[in-house]
ROLONU-176081 format. One record per residue (C-alpha): residue in one letter; x, y, z. Coordinates in steps of 0.2 Angstrom, whole numbers, plus 5000, padded with zeros to 4 digits. Example, Ala and Ser with C-alpha at 12.3 -4.5 7.8 and 13.67 -1.06 7.14 Angstrom:
2
   residu     px     py     pz
        a   5062   4978   5039
        s   5068   4995   5036
This chain:
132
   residu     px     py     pz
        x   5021   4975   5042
        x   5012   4972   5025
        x   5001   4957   5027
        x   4995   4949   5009
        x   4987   4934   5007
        x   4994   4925   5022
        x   5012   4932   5018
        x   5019   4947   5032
        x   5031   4958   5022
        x   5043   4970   5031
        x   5044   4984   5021
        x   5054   5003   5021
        x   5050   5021   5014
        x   5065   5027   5005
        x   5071   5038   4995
        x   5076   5022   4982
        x   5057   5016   4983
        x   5050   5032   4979
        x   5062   5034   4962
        x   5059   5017   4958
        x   5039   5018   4960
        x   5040   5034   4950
        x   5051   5027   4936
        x   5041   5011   4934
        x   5023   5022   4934
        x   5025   5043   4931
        x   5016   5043   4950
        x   5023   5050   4966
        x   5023   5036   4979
        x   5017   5049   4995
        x   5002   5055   4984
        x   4997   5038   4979
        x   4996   5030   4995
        x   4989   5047   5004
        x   4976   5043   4991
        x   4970   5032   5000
        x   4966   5041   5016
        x   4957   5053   5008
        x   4948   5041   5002
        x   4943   5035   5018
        x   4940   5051   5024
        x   4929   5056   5011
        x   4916   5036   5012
        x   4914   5038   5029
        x   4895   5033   5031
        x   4896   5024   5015
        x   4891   5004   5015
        x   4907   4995   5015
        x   4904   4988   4999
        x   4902   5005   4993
        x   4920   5010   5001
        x   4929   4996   4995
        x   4922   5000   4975
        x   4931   5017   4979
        x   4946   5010   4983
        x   4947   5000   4969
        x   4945   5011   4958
        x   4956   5026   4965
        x   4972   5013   4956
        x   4975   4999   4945
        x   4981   4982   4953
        x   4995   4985   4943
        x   4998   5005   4952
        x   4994   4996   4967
        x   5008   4981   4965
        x   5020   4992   4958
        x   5018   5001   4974
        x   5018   4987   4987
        x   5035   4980   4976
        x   5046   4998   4977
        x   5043   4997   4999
        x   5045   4976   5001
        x   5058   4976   4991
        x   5066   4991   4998
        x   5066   4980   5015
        x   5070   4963   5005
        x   5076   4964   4988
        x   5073   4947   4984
        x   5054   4948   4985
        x   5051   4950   4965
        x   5035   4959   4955
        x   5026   4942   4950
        x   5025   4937   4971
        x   5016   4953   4974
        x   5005   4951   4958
        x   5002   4934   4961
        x   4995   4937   4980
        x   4986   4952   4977
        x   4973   4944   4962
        x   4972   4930   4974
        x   4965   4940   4988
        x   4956   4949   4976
        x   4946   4967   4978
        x   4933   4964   4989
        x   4932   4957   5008
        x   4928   4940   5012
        x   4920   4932   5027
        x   4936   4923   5032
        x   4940   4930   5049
        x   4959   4933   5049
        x   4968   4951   5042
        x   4981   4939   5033
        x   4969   4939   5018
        x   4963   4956   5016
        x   4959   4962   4997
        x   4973   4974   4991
        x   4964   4989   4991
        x   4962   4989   5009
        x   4980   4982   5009
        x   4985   4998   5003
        x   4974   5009   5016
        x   4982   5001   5031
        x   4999   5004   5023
        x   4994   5020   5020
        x   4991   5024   5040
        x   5007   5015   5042
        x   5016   5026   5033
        x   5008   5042   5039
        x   5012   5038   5053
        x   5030   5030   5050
        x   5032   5049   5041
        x   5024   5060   5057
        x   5033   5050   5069
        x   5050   5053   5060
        x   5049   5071   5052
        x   5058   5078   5069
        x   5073   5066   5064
        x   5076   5074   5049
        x   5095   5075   5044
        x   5106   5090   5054
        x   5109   5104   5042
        x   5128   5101   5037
């Protein structure tokens, strides 16, 4: 579940998202979100406000929409662009002191889906299709 600004969005990894993230952006989808995680990895035991400047800048809020779009809309085709665009400049870049996880700012939006989806993808890699 993608949760953006008090909205919870199912969302699905396919092989449709990916080509569509890619055609809208020249980026593969996997890398950008994995991104992500190694930018975690690599701040640990920096301030938060220094983790969440790294974040922001690794993508636009334009890479970050288009990615958030190819997954929701791969689960729900009629969520369009503008919804994602609007909610993610409302909850901006940077934490605030509301005490929910509906509210999140986008870059740390797109960390927790990128866990999600490492582990949707190591949870799933034994279910691969049979050899035909």
């Amino acid at each position: 579940m993608i949760k953006l600004c008090y909205k919870e969005y199912e969302w699905k990894l396919t092989q449709g998202a990916c080509k569509s993230f890619f055609d809208k952006t020249e980026l593969d989808l996997y890398a950008v979100f994995g991104d992500y995680i190694d930018a975690s990895l690599a701040t640990q035991g920096q301030t938060l406000i220094g983790r969440m400047q790294t974040f922001s800048k690794l993508y636009s809020r334009d890479i970050a929409n288009k990615a958030f779009h190819a997954i929701i809309s791969a689960e729900n085709p009629d969520v369009k662009l503008n919804e994602i665009e609007d909610a993610t400049y409302r909850v901006s870049w940077q934490l605030s002191d509301r005490p929910d996880d509906l509210s999140e700012p986008w870059p740390i939006v797109m960390y927790q889906t990128a866990l999600a989806i490492n582990d949707y993808m190591n949870k799933n890699l034994p279910k691969k299709k049979a050899d035909t």
